[in-house]
N, CA, C and O of each residue as an XYZ file, in Angstrom:
820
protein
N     102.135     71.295     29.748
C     100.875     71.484     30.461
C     100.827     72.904     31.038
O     101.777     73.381     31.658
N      99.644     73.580     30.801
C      99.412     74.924     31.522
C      99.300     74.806     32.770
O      98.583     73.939     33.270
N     100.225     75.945     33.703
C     100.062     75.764     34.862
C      98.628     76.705     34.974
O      98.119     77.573     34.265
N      98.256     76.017     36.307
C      96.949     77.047     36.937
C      97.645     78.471     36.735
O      96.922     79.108     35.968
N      98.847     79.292     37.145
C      98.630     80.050     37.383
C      98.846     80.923     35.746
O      98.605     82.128     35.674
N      98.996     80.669     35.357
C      98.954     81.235     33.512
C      97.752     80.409     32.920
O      97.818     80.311     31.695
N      96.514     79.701     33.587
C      95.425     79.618     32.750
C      94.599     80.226     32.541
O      93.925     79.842     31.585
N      94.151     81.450     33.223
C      93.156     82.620     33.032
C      93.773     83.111     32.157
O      93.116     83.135     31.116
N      95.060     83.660     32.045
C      95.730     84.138     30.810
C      95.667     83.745     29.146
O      95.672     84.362     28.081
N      95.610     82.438     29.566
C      95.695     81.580     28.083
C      94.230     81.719     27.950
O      93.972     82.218     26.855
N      93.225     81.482     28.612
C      91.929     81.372     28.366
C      91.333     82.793     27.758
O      90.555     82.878     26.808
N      91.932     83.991     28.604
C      91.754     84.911     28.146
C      91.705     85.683     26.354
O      90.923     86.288     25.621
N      93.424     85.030     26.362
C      93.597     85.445     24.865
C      92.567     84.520     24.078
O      91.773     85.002     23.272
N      92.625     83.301     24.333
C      91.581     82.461     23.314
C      90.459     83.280     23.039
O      90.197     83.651     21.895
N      89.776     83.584     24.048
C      88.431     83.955     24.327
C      88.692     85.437     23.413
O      87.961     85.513     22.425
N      89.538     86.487     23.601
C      90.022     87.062     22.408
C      89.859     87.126     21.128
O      89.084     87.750     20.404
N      91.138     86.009     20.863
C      90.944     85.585     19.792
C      89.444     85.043     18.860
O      89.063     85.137     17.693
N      89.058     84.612     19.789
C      87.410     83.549     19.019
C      86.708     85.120     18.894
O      85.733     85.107     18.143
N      86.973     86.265     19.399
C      85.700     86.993     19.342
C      86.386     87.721     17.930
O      85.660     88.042     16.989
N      87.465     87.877     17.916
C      87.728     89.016     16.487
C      87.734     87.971     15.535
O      87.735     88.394     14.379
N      87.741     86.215     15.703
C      87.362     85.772     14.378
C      86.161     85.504     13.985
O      85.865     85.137     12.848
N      85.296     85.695     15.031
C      83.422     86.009     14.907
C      83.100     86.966     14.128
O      82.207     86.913     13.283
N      84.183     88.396     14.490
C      84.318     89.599     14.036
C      84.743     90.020     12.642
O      84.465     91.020     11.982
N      85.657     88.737     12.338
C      86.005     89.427     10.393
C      85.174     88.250      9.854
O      85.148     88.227      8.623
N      84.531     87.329     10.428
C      83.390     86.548      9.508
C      82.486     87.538      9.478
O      82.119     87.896      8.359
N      82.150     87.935     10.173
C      80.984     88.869     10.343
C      80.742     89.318      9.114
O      79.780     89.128      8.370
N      82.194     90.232      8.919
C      82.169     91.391      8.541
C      82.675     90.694      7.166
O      82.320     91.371      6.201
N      83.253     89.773      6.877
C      83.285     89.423      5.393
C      81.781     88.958      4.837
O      81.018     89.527      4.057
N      81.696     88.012      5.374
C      79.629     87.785      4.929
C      78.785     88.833      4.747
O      77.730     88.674      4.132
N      79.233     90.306      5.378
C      78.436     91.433      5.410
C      78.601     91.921      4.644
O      77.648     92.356      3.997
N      80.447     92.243      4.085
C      80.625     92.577      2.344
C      79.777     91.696      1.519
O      78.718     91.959      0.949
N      80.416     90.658      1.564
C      79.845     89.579     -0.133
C      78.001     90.303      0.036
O      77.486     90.556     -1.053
N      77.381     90.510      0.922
C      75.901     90.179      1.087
C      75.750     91.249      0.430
O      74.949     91.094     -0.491
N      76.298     92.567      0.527
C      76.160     93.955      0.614
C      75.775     94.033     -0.787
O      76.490     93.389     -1.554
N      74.802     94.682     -1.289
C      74.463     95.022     -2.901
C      74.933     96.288     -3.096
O      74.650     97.268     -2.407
N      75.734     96.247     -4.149
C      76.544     96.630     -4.832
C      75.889     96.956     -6.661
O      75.226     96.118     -7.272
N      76.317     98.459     -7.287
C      75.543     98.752     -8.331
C      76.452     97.724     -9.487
O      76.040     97.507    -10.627
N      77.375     97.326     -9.091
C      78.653     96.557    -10.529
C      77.430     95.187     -9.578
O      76.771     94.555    -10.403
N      77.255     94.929     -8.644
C      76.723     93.713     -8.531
C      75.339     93.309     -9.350
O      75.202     92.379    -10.145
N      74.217     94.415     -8.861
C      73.193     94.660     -9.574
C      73.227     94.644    -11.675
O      72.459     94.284    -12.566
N      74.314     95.135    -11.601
C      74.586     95.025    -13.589
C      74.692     94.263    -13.674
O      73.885     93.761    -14.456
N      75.933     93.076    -12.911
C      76.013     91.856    -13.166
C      75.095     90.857    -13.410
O      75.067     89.951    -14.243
N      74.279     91.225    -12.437
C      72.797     90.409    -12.461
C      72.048     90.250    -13.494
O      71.487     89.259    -13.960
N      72.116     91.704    -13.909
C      70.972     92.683    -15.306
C      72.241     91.523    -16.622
O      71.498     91.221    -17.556
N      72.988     91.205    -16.763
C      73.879     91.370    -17.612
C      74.373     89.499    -17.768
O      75.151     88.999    -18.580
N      73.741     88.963    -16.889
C      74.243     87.302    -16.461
C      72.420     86.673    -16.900
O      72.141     85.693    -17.590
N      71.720     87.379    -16.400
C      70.231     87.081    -17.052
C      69.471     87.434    -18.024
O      69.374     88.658    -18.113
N      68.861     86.817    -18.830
C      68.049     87.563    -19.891
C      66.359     86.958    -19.492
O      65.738     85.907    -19.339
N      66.190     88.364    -19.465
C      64.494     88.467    -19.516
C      63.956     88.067    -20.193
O      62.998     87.504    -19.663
N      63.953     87.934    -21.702
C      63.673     87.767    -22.703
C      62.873     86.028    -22.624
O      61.873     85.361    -22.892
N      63.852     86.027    -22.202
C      64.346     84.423    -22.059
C      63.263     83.217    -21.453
O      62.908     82.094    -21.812
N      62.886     84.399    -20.012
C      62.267     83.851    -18.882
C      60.463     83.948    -19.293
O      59.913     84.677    -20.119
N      59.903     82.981    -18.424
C      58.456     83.197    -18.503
C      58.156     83.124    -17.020
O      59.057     83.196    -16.184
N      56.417     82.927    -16.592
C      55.724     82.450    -15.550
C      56.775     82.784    -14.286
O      57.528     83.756    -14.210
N      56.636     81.871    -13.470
C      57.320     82.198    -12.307
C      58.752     81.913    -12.183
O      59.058     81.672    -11.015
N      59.678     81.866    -12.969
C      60.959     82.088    -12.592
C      60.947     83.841    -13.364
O      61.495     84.625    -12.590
N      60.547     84.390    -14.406
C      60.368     85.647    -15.110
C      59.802     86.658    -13.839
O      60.007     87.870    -13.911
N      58.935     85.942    -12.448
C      58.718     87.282    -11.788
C      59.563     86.658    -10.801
O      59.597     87.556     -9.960
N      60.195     85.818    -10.387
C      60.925     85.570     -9.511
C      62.739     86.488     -9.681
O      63.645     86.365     -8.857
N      62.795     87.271    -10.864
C      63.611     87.459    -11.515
C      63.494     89.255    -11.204
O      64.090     90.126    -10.569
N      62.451     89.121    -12.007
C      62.155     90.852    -11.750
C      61.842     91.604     -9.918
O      61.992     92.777     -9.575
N      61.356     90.336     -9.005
C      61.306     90.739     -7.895
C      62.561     90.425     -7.341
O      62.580     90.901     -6.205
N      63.821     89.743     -7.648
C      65.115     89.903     -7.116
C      65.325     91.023     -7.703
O      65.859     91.749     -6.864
N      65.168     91.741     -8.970
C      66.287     93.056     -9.378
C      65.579     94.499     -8.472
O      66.145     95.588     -8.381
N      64.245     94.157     -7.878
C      63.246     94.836     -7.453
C      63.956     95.206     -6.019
O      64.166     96.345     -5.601
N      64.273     93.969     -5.370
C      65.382     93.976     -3.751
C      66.363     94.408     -3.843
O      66.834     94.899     -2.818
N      67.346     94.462     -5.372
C      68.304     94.789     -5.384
C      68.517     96.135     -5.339
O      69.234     96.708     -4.518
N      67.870     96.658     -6.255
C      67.525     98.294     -6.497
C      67.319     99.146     -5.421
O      67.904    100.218     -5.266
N      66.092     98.446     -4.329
C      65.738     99.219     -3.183
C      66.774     99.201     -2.020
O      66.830     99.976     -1.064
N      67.689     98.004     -2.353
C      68.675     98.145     -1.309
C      69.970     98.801     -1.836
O      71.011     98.318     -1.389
N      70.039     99.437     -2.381
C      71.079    100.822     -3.360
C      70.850    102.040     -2.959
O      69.769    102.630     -2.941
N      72.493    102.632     -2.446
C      72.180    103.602     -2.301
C      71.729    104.731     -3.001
O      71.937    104.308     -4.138
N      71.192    106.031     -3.191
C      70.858    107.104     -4.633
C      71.837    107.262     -5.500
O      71.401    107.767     -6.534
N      73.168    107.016     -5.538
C      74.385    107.448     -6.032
C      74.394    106.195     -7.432
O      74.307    106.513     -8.618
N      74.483    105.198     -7.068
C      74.433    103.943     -6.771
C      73.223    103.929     -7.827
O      73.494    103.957     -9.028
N      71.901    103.886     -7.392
C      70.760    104.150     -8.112
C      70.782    104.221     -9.833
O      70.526    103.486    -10.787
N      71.181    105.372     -9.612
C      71.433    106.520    -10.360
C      72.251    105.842    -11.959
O      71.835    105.788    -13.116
N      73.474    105.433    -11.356
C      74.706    104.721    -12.014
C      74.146    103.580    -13.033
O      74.386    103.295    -14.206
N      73.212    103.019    -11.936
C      72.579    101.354    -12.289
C      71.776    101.827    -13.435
O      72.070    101.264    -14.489
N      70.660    102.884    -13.521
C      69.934    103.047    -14.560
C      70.452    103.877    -15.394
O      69.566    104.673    -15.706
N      71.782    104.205    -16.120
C      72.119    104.491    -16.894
C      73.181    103.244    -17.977
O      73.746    103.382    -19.062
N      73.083    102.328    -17.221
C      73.699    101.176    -17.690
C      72.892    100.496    -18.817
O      71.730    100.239    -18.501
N      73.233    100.183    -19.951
C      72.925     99.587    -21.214
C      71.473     98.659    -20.538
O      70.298     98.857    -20.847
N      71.897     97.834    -19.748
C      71.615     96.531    -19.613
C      69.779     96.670    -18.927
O      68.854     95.860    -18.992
N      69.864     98.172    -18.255
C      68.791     98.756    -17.926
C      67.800     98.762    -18.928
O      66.837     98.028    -18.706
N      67.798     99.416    -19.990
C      66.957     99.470    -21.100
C      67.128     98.044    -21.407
O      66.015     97.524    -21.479
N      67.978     97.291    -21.595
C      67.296     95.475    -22.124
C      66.625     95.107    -21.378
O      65.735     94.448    -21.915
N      66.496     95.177    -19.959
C      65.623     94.426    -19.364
C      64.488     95.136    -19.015
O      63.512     94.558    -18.538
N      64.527     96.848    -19.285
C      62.968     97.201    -19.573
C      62.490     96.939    -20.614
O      61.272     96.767    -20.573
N      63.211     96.778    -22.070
C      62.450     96.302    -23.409
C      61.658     95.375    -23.188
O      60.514     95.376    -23.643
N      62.273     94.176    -22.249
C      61.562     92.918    -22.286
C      60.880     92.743    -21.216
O      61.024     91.649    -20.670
N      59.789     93.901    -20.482
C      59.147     93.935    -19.432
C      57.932     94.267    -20.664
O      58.101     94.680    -21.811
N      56.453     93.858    -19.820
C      55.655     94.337    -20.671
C      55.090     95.448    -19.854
O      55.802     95.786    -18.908
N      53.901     96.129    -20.018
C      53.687     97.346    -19.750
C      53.535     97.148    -17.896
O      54.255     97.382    -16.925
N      52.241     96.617    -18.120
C      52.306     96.297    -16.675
C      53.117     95.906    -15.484
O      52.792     96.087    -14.310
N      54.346     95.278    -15.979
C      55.875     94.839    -15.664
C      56.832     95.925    -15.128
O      57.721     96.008    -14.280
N      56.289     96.633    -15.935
C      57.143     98.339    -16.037
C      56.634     99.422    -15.130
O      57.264    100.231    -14.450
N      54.776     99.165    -15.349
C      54.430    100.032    -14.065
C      54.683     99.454    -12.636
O      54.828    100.341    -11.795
N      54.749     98.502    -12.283
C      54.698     97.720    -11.565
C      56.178     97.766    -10.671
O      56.230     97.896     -9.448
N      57.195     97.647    -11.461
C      58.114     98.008    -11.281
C      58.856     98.735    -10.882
O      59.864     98.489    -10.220
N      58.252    100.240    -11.409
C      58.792    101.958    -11.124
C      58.058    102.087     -9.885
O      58.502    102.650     -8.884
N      56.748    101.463    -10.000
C      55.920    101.805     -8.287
C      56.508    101.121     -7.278
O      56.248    101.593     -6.172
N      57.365     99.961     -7.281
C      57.768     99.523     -6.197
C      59.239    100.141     -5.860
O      59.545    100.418     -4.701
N      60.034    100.317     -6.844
C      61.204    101.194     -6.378
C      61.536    102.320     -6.879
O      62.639    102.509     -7.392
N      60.598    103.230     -6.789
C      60.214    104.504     -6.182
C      61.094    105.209     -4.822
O      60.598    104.641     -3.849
N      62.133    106.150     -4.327
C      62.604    105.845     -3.622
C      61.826    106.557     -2.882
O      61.054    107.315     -3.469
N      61.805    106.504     -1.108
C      60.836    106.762     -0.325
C      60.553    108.223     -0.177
O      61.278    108.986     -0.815
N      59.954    108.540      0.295
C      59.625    110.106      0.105
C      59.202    110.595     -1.597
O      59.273    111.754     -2.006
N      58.895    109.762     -2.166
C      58.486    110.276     -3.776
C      56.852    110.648     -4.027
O      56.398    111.253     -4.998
N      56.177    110.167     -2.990
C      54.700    110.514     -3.202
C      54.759    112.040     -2.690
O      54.214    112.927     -3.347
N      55.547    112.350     -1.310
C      55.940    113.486     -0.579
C      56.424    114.204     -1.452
O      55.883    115.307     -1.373
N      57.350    114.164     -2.456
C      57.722    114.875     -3.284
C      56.709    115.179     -4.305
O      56.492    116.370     -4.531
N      56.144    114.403     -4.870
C      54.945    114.833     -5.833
C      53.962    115.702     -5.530
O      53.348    116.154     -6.497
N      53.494    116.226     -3.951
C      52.549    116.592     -3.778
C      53.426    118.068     -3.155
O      52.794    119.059     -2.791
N      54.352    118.028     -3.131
C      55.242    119.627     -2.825
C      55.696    120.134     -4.218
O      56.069    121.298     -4.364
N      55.659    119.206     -5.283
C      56.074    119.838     -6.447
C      54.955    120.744     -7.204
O      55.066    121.809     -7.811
N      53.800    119.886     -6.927
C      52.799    120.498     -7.081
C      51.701    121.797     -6.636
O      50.657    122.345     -6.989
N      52.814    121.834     -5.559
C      52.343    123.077     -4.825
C      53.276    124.290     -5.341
O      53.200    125.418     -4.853
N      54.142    123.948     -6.355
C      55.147    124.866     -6.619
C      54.602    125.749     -7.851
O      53.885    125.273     -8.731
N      55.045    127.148     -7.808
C      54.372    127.746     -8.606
C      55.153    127.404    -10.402
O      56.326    127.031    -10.368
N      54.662    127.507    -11.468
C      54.929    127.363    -12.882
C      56.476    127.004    -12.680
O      57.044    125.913    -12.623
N      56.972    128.373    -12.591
C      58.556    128.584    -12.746
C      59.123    128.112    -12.215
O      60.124    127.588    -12.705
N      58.767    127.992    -10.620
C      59.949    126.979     -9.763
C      60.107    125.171    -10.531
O      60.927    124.262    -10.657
N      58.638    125.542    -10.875
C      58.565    123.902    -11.362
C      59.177    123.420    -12.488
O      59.422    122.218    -12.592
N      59.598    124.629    -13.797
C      60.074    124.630    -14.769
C      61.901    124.637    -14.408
O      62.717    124.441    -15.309
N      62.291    124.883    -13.032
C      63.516    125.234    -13.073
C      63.780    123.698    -12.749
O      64.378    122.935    -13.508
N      63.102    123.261    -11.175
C      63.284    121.823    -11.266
C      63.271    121.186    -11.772
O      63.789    120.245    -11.172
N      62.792    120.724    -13.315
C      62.583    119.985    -14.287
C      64.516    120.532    -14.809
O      65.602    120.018    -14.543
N      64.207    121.508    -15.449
C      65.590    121.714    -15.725
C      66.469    121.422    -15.415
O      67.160    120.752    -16.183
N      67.029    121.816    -13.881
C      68.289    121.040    -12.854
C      68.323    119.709    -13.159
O      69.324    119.043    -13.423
N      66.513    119.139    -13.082
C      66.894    117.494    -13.215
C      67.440    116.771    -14.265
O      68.165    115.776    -14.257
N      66.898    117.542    -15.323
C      67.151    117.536    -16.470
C      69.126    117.313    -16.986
O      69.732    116.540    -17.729
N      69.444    118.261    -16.252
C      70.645    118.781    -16.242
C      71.879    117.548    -15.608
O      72.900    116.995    -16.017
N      71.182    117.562    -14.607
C      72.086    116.597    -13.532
C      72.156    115.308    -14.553
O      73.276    114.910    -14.871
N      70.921    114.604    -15.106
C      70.872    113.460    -15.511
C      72.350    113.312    -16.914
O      73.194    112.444    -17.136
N      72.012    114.678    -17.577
C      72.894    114.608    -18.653
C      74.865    114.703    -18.252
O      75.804    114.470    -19.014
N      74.875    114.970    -17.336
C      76.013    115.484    -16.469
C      76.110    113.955    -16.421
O      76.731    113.328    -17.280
N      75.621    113.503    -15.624
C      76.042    111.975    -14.886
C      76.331    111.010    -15.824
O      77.134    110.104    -15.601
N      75.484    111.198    -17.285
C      75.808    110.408    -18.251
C      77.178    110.305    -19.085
O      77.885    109.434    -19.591
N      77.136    111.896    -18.914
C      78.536    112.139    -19.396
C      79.809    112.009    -18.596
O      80.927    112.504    -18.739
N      79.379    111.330    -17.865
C      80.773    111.427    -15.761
C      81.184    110.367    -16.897
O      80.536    109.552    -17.553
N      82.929    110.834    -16.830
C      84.120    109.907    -17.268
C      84.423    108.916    -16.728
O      84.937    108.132    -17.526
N      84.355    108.506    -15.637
C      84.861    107.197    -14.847
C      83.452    106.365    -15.475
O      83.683    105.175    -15.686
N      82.155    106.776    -15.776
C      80.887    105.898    -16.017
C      81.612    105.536    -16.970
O      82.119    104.415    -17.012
N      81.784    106.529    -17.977
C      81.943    105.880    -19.913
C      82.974    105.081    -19.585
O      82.921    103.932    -20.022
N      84.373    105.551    -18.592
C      84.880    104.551    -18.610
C      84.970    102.496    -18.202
O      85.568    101.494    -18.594
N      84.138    102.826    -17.393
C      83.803    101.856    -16.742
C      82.913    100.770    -17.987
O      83.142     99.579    -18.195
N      81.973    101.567    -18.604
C      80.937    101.149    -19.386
C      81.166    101.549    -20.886
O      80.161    101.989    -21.443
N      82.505    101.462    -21.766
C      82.885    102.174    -23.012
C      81.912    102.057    -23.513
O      81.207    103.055    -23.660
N      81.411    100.578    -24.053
C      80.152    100.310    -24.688
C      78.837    100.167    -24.679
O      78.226     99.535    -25.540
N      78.267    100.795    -23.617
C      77.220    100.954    -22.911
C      76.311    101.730    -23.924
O      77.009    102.661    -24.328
N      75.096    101.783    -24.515
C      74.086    101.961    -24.664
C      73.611    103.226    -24.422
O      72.443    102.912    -24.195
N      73.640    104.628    -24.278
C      73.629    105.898    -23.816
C      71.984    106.088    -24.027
O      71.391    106.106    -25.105
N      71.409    106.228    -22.669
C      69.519    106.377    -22.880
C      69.253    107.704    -23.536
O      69.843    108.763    -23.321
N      68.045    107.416    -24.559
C      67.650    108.526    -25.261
C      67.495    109.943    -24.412
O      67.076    109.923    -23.255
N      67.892    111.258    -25.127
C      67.471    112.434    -24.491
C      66.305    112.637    -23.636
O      65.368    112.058    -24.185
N      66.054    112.998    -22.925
C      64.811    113.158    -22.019
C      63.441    114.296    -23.145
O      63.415    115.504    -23.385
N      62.560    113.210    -23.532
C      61.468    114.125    -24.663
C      61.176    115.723    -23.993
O      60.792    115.707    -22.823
N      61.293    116.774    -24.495
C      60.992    117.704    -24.017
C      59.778    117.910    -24.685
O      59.734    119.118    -24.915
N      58.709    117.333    -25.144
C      57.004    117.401    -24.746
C      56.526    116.668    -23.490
O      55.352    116.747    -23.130
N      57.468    115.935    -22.809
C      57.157    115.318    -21.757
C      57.579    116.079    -20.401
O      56.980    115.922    -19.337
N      58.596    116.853    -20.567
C      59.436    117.634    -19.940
C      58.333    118.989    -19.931
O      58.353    119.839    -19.040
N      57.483    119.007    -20.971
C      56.605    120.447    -20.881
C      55.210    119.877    -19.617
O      54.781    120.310    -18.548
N      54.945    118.851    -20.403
C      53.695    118.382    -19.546
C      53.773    118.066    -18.379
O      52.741    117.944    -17.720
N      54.923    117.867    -17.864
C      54.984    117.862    -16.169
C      54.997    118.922    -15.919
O      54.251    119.180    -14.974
N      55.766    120.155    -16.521
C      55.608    121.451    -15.823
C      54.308    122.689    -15.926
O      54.229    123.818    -15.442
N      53.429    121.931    -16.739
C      52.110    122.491    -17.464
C      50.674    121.583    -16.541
O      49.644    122.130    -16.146
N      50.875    120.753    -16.457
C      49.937    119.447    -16.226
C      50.241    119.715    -14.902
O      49.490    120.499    -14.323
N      50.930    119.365    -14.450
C      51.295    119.089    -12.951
C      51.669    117.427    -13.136
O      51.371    116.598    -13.995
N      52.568    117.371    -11.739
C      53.293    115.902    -11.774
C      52.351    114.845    -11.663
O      52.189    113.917    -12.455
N      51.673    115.103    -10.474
C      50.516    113.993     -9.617
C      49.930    113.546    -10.849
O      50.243    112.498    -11.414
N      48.917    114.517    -11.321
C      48.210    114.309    -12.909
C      48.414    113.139    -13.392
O      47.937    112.013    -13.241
N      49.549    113.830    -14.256
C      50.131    113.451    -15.176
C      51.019    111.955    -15.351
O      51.213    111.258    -16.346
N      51.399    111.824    -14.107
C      51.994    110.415    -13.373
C      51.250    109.580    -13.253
O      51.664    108.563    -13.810
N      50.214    109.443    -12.745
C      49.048    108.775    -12.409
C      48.027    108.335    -13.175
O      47.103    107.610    -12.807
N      48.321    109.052    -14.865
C      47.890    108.918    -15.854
C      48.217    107.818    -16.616
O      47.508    106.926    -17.081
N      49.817    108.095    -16.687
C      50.864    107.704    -16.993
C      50.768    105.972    -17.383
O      50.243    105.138    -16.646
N      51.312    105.730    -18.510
C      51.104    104.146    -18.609
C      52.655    103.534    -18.244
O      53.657    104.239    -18.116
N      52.608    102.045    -18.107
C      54.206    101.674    -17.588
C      55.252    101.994    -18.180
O      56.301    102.025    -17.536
N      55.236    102.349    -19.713
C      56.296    102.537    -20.443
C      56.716    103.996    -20.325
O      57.935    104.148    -20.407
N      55.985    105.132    -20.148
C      55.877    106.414    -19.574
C      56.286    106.499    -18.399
O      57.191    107.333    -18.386
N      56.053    105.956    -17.087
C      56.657    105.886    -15.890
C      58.075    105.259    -15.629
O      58.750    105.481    -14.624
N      58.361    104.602    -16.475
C      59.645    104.106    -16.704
C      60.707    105.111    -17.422
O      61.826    105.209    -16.919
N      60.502    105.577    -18.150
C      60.749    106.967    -19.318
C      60.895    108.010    -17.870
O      62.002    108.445    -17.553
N      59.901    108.271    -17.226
C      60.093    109.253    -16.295
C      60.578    108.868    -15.032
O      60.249    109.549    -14.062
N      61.404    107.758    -14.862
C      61.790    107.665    -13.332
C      62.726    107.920    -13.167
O      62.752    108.126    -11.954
N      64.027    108.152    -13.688
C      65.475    108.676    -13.541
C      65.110    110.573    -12.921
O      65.348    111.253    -11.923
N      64.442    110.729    -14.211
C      63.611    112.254    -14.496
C      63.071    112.698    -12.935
O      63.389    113.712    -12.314
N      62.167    111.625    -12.515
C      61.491    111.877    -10.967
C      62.449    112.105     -9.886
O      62.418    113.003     -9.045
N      63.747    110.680    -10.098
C      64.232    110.677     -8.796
C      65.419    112.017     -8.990
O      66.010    112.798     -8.245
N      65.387    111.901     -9.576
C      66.369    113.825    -10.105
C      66.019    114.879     -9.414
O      66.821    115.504     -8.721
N      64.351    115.283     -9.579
C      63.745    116.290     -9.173
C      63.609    116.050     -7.892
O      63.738    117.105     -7.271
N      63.302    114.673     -6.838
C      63.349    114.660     -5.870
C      64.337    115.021     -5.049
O      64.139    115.634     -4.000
N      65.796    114.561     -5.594
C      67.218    114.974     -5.375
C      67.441    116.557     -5.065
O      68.037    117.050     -4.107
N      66.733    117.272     -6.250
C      66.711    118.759     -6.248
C      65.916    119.264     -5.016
O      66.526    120.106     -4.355
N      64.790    118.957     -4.608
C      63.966    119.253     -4.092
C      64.495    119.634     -2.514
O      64.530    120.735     -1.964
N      64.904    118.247     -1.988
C      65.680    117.463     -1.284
C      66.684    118.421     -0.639
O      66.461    118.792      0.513
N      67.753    118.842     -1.277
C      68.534    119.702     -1.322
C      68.351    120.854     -0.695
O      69.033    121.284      0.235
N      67.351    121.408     -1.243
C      66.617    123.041     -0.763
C      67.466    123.891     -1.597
O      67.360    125.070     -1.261
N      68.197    123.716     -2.479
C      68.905    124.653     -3.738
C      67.623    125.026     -4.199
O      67.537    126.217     -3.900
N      66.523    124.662     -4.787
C      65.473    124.971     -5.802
C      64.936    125.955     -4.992
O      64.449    126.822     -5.718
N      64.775    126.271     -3.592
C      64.186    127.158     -2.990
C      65.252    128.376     -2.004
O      65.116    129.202     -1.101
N      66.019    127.972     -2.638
C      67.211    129.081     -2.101
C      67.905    130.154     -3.672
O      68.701    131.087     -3.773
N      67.201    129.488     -4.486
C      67.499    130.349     -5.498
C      65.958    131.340     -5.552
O      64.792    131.148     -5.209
N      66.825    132.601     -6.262
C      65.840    133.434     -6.734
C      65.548    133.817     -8.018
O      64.610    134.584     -8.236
């Protein structure tokens, strides 16, 4: 039996104890919850679109929709170079696709469209380039191929499309844009925003 005078003591540590095991539940439920880009593939890669119709088909595309927006840019980035990306845009239909790129869009991208556009020819031709650049870089990052040997490598970025953003202007030309085109250009967008972002594009001369 605890004496009175060692029961504040014992009560103490309990009371302790109960709070740091509040503390790694916490914090384990907060991992598992945490979205993750190997989690997000998994998803892309455990479901087929193809497959789905009516409301489990948008119940499907608006989970990969939460998943995406809760990713960090790095992260982002990784996810849409993954095979499994292009299968489950094949089997989006157009509207699916615009629909799609407009909701995870990352924030500040309308802000970016309307500063790109204020940029004169050349700056705008360089940003396209960098973005251009970065995208092919990342594809080629060794730990990706490794990770993904057999992965699906997305077509070159069209350079008539690559002209008309820097000729046309972005806003335009985006807004024109049908879902399968905005999809084609969203790696491309969030690139240039990246650049933008940075202030490299305006610290060069």
């Amino acid at each position: 039996m605890i004496s009175q005078r060692h029961r504040p003591l014992v009560y103490g540590v309990v009371l302790v104890a109960a709070i740091w095991l509040v503390a790694l539940v916490g914090y384990a439920v907060a991992k598992n919850s945490r979205v993750t880009g190997e989690k997000v593939r998994a998803y892309m890669r455990g479901n087929d679109l193809s497959q789905l119709s009516g409301a489990p088909r948008a119940k499907a595309i608006k989970k990969l929709t939460d998943q995406l927006n809760a990713l960090p840019a790095d992260e982002r980035r990784t996810t849409r170079l993954d095979g499994e990306w292009n299968r489950w845009f094949g089997a989006m239909d157009d509207k699916e696709k615009g629909d799609f790129i407009e909701q995870t869009m990352p924030t500040g991208f309308k802000q970016m469209i309307t500063a790109f556009e204020q940029l004169p020819p050349d700056k705008r031709k360089k940003a396209v380039d960098d973005a251009v650049k970065n995208l092919k870089k990342a594809q080629d990052n060794p730990e990706l191929l490794a990770q993904n040997p057999d992965r699906q490598r997305p077509p070159p970025m069209n350079e008539d499309l690559q002209k008309k953003i820097t000729t046309i202007g972005l806003k335009t030309y985006y807004s024109q844009s049908s879902g399968q085109t905005k999809a084609e250009l969203a790696p491309l967008l969030e690139e240039i925003q990246r650049t933008m972002e940075s202030g490299k594009l305006f610290r060069q001369r």
